[in-house]
The first five atom37 places (N, CA, C, CB, O) and aatype in JSON, in Angstrom:
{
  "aatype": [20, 20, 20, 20, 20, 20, 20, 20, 20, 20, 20, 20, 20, 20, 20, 20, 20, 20, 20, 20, 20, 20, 20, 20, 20, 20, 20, 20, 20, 20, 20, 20, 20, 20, 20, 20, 20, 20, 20, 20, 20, 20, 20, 20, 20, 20, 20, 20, 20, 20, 20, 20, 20, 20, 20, 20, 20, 20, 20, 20, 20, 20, 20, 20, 20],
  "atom_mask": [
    [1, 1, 1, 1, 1],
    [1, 1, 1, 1, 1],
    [1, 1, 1, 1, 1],
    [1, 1, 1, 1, 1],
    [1, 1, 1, 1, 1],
    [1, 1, 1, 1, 1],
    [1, 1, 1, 1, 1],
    [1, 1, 1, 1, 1],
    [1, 1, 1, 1, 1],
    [1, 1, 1, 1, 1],
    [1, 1, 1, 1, 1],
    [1, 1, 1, 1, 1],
    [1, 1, 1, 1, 1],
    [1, 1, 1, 1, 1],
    [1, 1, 1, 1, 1],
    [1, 1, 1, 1, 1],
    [1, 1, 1, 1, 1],
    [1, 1, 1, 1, 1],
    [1, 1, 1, 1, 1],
    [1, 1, 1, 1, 1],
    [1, 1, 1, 1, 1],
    [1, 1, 1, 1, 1],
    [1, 1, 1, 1, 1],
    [1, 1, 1, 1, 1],
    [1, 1, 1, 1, 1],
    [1, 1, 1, 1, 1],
    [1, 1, 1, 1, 1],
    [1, 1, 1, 1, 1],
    [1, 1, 1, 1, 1],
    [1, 1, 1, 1, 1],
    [1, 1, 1, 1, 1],
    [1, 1, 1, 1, 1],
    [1, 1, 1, 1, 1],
    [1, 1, 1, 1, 1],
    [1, 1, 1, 1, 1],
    [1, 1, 1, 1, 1],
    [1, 1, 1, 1, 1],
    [1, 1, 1, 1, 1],
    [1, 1, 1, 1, 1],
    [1, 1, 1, 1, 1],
    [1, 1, 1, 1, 1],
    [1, 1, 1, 1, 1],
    [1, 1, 1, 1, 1],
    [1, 1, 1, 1, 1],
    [1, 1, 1, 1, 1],
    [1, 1, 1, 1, 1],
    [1, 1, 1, 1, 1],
    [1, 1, 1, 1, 1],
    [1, 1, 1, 1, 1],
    [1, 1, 1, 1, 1],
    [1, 1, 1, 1, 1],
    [1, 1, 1, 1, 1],
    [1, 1, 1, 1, 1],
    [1, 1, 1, 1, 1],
    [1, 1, 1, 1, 1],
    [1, 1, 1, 1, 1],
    [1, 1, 1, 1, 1],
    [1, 1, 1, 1, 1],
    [1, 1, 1, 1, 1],
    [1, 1, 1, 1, 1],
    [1, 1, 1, 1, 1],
    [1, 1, 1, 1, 1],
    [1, 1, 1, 1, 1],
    [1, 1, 1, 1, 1],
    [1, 1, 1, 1, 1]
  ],
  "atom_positions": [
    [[-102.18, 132.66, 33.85], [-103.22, 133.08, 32.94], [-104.58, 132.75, 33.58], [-103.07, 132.4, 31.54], [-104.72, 131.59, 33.97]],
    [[-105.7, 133.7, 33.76], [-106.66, 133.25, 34.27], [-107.61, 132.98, 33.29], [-107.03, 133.97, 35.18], [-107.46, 133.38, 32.14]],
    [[-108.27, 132.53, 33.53], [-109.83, 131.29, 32.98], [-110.42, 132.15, 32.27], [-111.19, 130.57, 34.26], [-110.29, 133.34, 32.55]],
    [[-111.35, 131.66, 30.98], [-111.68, 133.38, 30.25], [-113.27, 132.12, 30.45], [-110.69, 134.33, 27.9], [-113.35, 130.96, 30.85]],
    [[-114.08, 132.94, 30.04], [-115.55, 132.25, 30.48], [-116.1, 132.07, 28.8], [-116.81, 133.54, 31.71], [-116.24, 132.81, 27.83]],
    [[-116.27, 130.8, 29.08], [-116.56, 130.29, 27.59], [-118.17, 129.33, 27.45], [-115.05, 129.14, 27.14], [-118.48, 128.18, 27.78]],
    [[-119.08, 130.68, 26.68], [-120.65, 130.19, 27.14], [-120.71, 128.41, 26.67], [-122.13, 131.33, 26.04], [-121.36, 127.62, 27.36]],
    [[-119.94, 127.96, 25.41], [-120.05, 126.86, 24.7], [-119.59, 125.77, 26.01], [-119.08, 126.93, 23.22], [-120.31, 124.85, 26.41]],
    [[-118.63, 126.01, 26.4], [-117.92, 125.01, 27.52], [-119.29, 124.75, 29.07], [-116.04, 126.12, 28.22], [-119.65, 123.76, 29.7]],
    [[-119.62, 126.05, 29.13], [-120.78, 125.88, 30.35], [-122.25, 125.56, 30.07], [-120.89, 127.19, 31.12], [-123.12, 125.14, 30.83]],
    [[-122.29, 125.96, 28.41], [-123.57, 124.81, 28.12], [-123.3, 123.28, 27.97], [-124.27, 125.15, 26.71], [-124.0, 122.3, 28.21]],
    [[-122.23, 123.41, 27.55], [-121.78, 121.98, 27.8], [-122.33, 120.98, 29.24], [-120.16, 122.16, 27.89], [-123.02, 119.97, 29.36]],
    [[-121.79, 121.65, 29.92], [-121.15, 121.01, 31.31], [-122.72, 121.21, 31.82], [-119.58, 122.01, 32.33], [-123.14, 120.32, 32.57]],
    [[-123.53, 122.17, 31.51], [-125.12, 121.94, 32.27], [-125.68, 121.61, 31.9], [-125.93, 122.57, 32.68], [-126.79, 121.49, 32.41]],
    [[-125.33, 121.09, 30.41], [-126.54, 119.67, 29.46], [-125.99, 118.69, 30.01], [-126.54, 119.32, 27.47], [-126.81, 117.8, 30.25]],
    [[-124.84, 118.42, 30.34], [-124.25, 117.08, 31.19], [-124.99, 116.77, 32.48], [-122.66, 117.28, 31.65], [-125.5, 115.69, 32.77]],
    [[-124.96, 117.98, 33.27], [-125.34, 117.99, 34.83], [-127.09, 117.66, 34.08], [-124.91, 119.94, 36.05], [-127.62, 116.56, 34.29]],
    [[-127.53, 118.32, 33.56], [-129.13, 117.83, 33.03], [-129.49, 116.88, 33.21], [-129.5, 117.78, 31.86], [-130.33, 116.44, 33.99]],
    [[-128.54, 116.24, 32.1], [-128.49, 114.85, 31.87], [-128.68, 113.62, 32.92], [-127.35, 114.73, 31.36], [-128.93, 112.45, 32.59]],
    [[-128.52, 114.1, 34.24], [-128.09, 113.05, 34.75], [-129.53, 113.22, 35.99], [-126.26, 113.1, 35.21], [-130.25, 114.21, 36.14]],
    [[-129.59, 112.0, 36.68], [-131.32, 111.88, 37.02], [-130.66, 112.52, 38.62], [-132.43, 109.73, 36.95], [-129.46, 112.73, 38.79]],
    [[-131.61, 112.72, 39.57], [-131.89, 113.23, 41.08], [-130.32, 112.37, 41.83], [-133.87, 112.48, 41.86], [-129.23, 112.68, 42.32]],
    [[-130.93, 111.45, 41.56], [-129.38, 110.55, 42.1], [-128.32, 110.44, 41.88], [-129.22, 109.56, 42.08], [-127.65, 110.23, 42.89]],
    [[-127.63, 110.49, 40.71], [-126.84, 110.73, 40.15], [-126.04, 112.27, 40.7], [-127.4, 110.55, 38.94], [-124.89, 112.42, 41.1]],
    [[-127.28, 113.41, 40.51], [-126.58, 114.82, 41.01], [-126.32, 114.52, 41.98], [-127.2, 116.11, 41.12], [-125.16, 114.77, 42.29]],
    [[-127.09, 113.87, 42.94], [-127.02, 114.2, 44.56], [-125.7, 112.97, 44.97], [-128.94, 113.81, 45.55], [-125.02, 113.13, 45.99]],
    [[-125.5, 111.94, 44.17], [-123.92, 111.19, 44.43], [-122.67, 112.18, 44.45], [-123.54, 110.06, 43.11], [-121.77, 112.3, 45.28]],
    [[-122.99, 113.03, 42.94], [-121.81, 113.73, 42.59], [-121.42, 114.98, 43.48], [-121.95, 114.14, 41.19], [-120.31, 115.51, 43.42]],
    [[-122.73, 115.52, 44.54], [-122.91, 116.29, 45.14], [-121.99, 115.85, 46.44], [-124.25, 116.5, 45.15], [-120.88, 116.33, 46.71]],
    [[-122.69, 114.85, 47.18], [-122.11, 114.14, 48.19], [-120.43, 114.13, 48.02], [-122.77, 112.7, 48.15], [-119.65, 114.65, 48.82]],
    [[-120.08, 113.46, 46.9], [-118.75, 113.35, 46.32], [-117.58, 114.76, 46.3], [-119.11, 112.91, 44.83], [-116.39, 115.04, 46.43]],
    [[-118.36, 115.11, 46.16], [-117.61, 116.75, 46.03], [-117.97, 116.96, 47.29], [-118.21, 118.09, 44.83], [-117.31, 117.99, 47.4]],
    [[-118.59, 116.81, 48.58], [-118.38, 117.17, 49.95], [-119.6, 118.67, 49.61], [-116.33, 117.49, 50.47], [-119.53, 119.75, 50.2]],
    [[-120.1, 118.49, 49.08], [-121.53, 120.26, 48.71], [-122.62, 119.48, 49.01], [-121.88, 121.2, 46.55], [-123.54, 120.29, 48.85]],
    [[-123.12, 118.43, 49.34], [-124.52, 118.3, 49.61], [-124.89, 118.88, 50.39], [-124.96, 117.34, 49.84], [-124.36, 118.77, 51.5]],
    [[-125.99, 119.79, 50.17], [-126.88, 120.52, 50.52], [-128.28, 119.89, 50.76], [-126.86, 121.44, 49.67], [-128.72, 118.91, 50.16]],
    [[-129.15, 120.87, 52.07], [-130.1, 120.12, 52.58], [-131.25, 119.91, 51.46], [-130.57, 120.77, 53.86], [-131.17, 120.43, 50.35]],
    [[-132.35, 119.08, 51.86], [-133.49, 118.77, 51.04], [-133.78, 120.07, 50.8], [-134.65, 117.91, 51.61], [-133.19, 120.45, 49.79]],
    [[-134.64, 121.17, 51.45], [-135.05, 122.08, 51.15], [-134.44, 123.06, 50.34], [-135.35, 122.37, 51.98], [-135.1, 123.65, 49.49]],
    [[-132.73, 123.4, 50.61], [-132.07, 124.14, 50.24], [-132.13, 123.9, 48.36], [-130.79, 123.95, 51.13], [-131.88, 124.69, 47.45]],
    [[-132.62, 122.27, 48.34], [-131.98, 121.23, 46.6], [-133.36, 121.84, 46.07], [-131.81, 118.72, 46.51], [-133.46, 122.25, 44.91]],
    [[-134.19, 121.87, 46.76], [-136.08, 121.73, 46.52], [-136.13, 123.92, 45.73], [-137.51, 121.33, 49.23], [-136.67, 124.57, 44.84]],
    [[-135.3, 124.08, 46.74], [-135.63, 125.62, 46.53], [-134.18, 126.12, 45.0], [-135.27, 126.7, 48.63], [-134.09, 127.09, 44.26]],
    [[-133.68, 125.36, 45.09], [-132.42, 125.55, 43.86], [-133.31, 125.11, 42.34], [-130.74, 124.13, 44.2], [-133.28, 125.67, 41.25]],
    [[-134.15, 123.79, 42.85], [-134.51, 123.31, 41.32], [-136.13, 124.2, 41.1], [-134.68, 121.15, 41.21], [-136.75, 123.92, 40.07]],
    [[-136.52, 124.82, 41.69], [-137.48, 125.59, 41.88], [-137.17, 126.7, 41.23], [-137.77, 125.76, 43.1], [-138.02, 127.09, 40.42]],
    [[-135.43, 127.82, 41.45], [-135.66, 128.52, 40.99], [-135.1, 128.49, 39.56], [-135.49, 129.28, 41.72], [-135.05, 129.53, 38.92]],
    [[-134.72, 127.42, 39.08], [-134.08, 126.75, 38.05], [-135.2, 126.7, 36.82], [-133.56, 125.27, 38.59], [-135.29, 127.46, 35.86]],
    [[-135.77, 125.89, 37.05], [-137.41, 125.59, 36.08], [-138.58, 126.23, 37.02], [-137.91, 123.5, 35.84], [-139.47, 125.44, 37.34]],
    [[-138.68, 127.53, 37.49], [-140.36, 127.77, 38.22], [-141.46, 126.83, 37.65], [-141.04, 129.43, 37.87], [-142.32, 126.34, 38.39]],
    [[-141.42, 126.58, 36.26], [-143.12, 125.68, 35.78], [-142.94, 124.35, 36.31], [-143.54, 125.41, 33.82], [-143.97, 123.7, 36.46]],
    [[-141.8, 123.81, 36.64], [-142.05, 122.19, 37.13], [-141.76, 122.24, 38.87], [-140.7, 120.91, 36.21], [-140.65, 122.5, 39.34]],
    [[-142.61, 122.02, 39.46], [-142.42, 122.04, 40.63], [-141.13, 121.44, 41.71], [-143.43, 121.6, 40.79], [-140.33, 120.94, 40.92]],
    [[-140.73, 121.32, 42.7], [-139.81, 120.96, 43.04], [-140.33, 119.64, 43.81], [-139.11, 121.99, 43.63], [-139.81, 118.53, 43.8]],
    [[-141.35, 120.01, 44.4], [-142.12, 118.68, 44.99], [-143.12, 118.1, 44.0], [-142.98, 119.03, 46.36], [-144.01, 118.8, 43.52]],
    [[-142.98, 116.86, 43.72], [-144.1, 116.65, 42.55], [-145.39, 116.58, 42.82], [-143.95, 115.52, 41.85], [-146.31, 116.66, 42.0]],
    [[-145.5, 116.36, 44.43], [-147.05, 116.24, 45.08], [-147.69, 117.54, 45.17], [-147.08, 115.63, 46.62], [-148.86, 117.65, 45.55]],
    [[-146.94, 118.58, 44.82], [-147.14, 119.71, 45.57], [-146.79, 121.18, 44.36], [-146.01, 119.55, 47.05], [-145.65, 121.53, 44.05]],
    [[-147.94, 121.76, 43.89], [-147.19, 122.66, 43.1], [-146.63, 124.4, 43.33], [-147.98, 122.6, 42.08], [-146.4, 125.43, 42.71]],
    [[-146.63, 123.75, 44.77], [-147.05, 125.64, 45.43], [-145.57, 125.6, 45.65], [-148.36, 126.12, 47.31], [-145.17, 124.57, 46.2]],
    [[-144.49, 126.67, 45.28], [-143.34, 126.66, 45.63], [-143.22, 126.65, 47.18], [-142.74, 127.67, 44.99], [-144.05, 127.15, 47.95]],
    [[-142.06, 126.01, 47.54], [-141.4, 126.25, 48.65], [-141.26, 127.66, 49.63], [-140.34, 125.91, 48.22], [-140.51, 128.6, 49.37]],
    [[-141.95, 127.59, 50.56], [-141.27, 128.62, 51.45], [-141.03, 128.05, 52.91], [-142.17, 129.98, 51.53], [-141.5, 127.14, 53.6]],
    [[-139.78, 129.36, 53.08], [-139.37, 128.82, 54.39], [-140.02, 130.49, 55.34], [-137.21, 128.33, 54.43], [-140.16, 131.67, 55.04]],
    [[-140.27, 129.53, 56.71], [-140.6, 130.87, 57.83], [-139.87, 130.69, 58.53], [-141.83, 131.11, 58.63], [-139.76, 131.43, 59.51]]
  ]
}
């Protein structure tokens, strides 16, 4: 039987992932063998929330050349 997609179960699970501070993701990240580079994390939470910056010093989004 395959997996049926259940919006209640995946708001769940991304108020959890929310929940949890920079370190925490990036343990669970590591843990699961997916850590991904600084820039790659910088440009994910960027396109996640655009109004809060990804660098806090810095409010100009990320680009790469």
């Amino acid at each position: 039987m395959t997996a049926r997609y259940r919006p209640k179960a995946k708001r769940a699970v991304w108020a959890w992932w929310s929940s949890l501070t920079e370190l925490e993701q990036a343990a669970w990240l590591a843990k699961a063998d997916t850590a991904v580079p600084a820039v790659a994390w910088a440009l994910y939470q960027n396109i996640l929330s655009p109004s809060t910056a990804a660098n806090p010093d810095d409010s100009k989004p990320v680009v790469l050349k």
